[in-house]
C-alpha distance (Angstrom), angle and dihedral (degrees) to the residues before:
residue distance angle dihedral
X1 . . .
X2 3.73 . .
X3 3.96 126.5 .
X4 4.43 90.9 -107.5
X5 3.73 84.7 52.3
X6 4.16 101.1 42.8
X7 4.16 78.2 50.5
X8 3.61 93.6 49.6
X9 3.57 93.7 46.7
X10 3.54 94.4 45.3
X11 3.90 89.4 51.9
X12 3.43 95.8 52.3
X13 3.82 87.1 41.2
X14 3.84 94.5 57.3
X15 4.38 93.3 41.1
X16 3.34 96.0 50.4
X17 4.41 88.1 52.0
X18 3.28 87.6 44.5
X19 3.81 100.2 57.1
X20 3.87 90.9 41.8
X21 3.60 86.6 51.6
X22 4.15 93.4 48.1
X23 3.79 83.4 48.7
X24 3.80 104.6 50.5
X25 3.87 96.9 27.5
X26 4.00 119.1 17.6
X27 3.54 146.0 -29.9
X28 3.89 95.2 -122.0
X29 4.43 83.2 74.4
X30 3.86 80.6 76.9
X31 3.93 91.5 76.0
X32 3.63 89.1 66.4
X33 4.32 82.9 63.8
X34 3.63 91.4 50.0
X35 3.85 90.4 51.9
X36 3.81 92.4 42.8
X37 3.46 87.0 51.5
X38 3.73 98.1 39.2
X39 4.21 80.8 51.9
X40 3.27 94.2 55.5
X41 3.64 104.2 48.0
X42 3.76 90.7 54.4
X43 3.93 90.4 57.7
X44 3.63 94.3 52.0
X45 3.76 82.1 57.1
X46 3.72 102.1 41.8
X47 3.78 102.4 19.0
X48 3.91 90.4 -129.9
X49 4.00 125.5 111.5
X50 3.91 125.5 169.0
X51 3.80 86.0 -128.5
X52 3.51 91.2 55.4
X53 4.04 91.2 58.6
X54 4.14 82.3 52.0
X55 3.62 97.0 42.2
X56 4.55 92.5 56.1
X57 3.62 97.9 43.3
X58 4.32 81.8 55.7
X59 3.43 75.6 62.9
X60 4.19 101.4 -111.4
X61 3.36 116.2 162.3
X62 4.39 127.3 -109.6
């Protein structure tokens, strides 16, 4: 697994929680979406995501 595909995994991961979680227990869960979202926009931009930083010192490759 590379690092763009750990951080589209873990994306997907954390959205699809996150709606469950608005579902079952409150509305407000949906801000975590908007940030995910928000997060990922600015990487498209600037190439550079917190996870990313996580995701190479686990040792995935480029």
């Amino acid at each position: 697994m590379t690092v763009n595909q750990g951080l589209r995994a873990l994306a997907g991961i954390v959205i699809m929680a996150s709606a469950i979680l608005a579902y079952f227990i409150s509305p407000y869960w949906l801000i975590l979406n908007g940030f995910v979202g928000l997060n990922l926009l600015q990487s498209a931009f600037t190439d550079w995501c917190p996870a990313m930083v996580m995701f190479r010192k686990m040792g995935l490759k480029e």
